[in-house]
N, C-alpha and C positions, 0 to 999 in steps of 0.2 A: 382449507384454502388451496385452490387450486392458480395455475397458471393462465391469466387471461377472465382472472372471477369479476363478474361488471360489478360496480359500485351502486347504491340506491339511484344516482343520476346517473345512471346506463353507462358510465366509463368502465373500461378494461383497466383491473390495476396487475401489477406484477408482484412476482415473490420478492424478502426484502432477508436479507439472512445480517444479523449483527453479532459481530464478535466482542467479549467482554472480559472483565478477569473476575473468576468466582474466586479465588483463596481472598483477596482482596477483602479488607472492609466496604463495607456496603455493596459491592460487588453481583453479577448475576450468578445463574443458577446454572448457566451453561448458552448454546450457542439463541440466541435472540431471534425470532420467527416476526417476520411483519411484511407490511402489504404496501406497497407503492404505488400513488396516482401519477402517471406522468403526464397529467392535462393539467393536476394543479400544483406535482412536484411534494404534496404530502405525502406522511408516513403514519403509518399506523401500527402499534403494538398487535400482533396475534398470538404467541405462543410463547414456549421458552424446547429446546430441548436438552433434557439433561444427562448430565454424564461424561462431557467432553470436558475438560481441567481448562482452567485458562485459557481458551479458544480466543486469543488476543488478532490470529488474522482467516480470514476465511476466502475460500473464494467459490462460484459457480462454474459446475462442468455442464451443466444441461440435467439429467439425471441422476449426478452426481455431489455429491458436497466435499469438499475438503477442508481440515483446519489445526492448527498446529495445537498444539498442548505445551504452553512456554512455562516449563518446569527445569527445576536442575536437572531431572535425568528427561531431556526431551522426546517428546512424542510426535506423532501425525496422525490425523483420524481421518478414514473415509467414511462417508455416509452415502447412502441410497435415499433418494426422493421418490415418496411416493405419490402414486394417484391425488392423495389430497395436498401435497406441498410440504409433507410433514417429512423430516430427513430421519433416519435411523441408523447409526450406525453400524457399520459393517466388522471394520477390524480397525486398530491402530498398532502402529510399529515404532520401534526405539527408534531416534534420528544419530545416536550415536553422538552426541551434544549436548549442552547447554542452552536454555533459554531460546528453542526455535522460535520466530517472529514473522517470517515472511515465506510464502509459497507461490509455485510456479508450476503447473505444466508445460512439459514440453517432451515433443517426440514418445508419447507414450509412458513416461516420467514422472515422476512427483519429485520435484526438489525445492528444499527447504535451507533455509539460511538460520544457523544458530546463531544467537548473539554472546550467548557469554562467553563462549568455549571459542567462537571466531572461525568456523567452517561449514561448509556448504554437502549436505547430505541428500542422498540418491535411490527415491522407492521408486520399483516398477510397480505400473498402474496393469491389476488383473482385469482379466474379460468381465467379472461382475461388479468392477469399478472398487474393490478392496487392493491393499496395498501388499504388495511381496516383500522380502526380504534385503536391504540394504545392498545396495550395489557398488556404491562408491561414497567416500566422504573424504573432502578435498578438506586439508587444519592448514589456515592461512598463517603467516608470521609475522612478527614485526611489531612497529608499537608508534604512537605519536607523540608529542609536546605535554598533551593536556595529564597529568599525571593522574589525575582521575576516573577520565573518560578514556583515555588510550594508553594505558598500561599494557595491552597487549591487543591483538586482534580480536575484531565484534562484526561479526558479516549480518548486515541488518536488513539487504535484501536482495533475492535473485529474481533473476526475468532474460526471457530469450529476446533477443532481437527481431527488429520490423521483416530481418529475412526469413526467419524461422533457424539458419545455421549456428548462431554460436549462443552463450550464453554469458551475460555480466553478473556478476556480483559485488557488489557494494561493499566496503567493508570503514565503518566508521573511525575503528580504532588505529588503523594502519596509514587514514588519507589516502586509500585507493581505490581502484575498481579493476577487478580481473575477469578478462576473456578467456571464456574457455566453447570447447567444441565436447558436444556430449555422442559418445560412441552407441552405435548399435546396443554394445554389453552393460552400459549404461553407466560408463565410467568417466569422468570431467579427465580432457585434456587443456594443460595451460595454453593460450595462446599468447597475450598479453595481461602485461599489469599495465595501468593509467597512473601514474603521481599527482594527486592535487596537494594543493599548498600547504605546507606543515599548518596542521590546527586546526584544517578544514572540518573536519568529522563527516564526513558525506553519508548521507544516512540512504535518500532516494534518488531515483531518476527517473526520467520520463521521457519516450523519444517522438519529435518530431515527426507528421506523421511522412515525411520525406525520407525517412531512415537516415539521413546524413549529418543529422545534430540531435545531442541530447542534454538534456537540464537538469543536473545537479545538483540536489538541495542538500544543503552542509547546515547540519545542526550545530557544530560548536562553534562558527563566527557567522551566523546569522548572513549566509550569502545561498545567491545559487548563481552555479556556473554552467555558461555555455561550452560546449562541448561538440567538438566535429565528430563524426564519425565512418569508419568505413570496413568489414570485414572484420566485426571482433576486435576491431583495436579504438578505444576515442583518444582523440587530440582532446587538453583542457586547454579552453579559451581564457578568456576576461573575466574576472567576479562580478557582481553585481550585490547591492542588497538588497533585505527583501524589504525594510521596513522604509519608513517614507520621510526623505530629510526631516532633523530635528524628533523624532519619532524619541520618547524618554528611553532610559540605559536599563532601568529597574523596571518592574523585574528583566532579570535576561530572559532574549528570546529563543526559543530551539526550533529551527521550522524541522516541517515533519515530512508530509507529505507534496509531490508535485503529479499535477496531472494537465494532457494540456486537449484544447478541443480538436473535436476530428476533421475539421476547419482548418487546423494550423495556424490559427491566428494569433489565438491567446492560450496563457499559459496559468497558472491557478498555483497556489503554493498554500499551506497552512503553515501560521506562527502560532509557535504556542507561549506563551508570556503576556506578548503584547495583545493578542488572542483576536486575531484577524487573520482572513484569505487575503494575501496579496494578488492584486489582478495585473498582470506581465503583458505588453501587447508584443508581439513576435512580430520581427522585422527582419529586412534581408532575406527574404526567402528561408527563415529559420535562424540562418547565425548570429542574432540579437535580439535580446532583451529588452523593453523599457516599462519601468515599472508606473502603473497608472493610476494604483491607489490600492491601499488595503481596507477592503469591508471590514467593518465589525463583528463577529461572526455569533455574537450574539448568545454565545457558552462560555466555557474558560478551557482552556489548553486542547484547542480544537487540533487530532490525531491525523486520522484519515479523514480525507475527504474525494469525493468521487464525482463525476459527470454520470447523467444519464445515458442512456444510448440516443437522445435525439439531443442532448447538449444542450438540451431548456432550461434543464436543472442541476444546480452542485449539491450536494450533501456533505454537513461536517457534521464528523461524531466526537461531540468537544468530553473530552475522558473527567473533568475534572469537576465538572458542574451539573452532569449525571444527563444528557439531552444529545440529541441529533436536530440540526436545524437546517432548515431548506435554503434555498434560493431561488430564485428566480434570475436568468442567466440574459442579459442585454445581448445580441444577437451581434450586435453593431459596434458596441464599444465596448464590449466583456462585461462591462459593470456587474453589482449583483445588486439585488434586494431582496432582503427575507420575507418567506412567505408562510414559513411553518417551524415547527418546532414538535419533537416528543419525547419527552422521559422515557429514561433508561439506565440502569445500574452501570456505568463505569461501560460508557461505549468508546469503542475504541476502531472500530474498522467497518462498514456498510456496505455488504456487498449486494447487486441489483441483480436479478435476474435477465438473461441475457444481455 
């Protein structure tokens, strides 16, 4: 499978990479190989490659692969894409944590967010895309309400901001988000912390593509919040939820994922219980929310979910009823409607080729 291979009706599809959990019962074999049409927003199984552990998030560098290994003694893997779209791994490195979950390049960097241990660990990325030795690992403190879930600090995910200078980290167990600025030497400086509301559990975020507000998805009271932002530091706004008056209590819902279009228009959330993408229309030139309706998404405890690069199509990879389902994306009024769907052993993350 190569990059740009036409389909039998002469379309171009793209490479489709899924992340999964193999220790897991029923679980994959390792990181998930498939093909994406973005004329009709399906997916198609190709491959499997094996050898990566629990490869629960991944992401695409162009010729590269990356993906965490969310194990008690945590990993990172890089992989090389070859000629035919087939990845191989190159090397992985200890993250110096618990249960790493989420990944980010940045500045030449690989950083990764442990969740059990609650810190954020720092590979430099070599010339032939394999990872070096640990540069920094920033162990957050602290702890929340929920005695379950925030007994201590859980950083469930990092990402650099829309300027490229600083970097946030989420951290569910704490109710915060920390600014930091990453050095040449490859080491997290603090800049700020963000307090959301005791009980939040703020798992994601997503930024506006104005850089000046970001959307907070909080897994443990079923909200997301608006968020100013400016240099490393965000102001939290107003909650909002995500589910749609009167929506039932049972089961609880835990949203996951937020992602929002390159439009700025609208904003995307996955629930997982009530097991719907809530559709957000963005108002005020970004600093509001209103929520317009949650699709059915057509799985059960739908993870990630992602936009295509031309924002035709959302993708949820619902972890609990073993499938990835398409949509079809209303240009106009965000709406969605499904268009597809394909088994898969415990999908949990979809990431698209460029």
């Amino acid at each position: 499978m190569t990059e740009g291979v036409a389909t039998g009706e002469g379309r171009a599809e793209v490479r489709a990479y899924l992340g999964t959990y193999t220790t897991w019962p029923g679980g994959g074999r390792g990181i998930g190989l498939g093909s994406y049409d973005p004329a009709t927003g399906r997916l198609r199984a190709t491959g499997v490659v094996e050898g990566v552990p629990n490869p629960s998030f991944v992401i695409d560098a162009g010729r590269y692969l990356y993906a965490v290994d969310e194990q008690a003694d945590g990993a990172v893997t890089a992989l090389a894409v070859g000629p035919d779209g087939v990845p191989e791994v190159i090397n992985s490195q200890p993250t110096g944590g618990a249960d790493p979950c989420h990944l980010a390049l940045h500045r030449g960097f690989l950083l990764s967010a442990n969740y059990s241990s609650g810190s954020v660990a720092v590979h430099p990325v070599r010339p032939d895309g394999g990872l070096g030795e640990r540069t920094d690992l920033v162990e957050h403190s602290g702890s929340g309400p929920d005695p379950e879930r925030q007994e201590g600090p859980h950083a469930h995910q990092v990402l650099p901001d829309p300027s490229g200078e600083f970097v946030l980290a989420v951290d569910l167990g704490t109710d915060s988000v920390h600014g930091y600025r990453l050095g040449d030497d490859g080491r997290l400086a603090l800049v700020s912390t963000a307090r959301l509301h005791p009980g939040a559990g703020p798992r994601h975020l997503a930024f506006h593509p104005s850089g000046r507000y970001a959307y907070i998805a909080n897994e443990l009271d079923s909200t997301v919040v608006v968020a100013g932002y400016r240099r490393g530091v965000l102001s939290p706004g107003p909650k909002l939820g995500t589910l749609p008056e009167g929506a039932p209590t049972s089961p609880r819902n835990y949203p996951a994922e937020v992602v929002v279009s390159a439009d700025g228009r609208f904003a995307y959330l996955s629930n997982r219980g009530h097991d719907s993408v809530a559709v957000f229309a963005v108002e005020r030139g970004g600093a509001a929310l209103r929520l317009v309706e949650a699709t059915p998404v057509g799985g059960r405890y739908p993870r990630h979910i992602t936009l295509d690069r031309a924002g035709r199509f959302l993708l949820a990879a619902n972890q609990n009823s073993g499938d990835v389902t398409s949509f079809a994306v209303d240009r106009t009024t965000g709406k969605l409607r499904q268009v597809g769907s394909l088994e898969m052993p415990i999908p949990v993350c979809v990431a698209l080729k460029g």
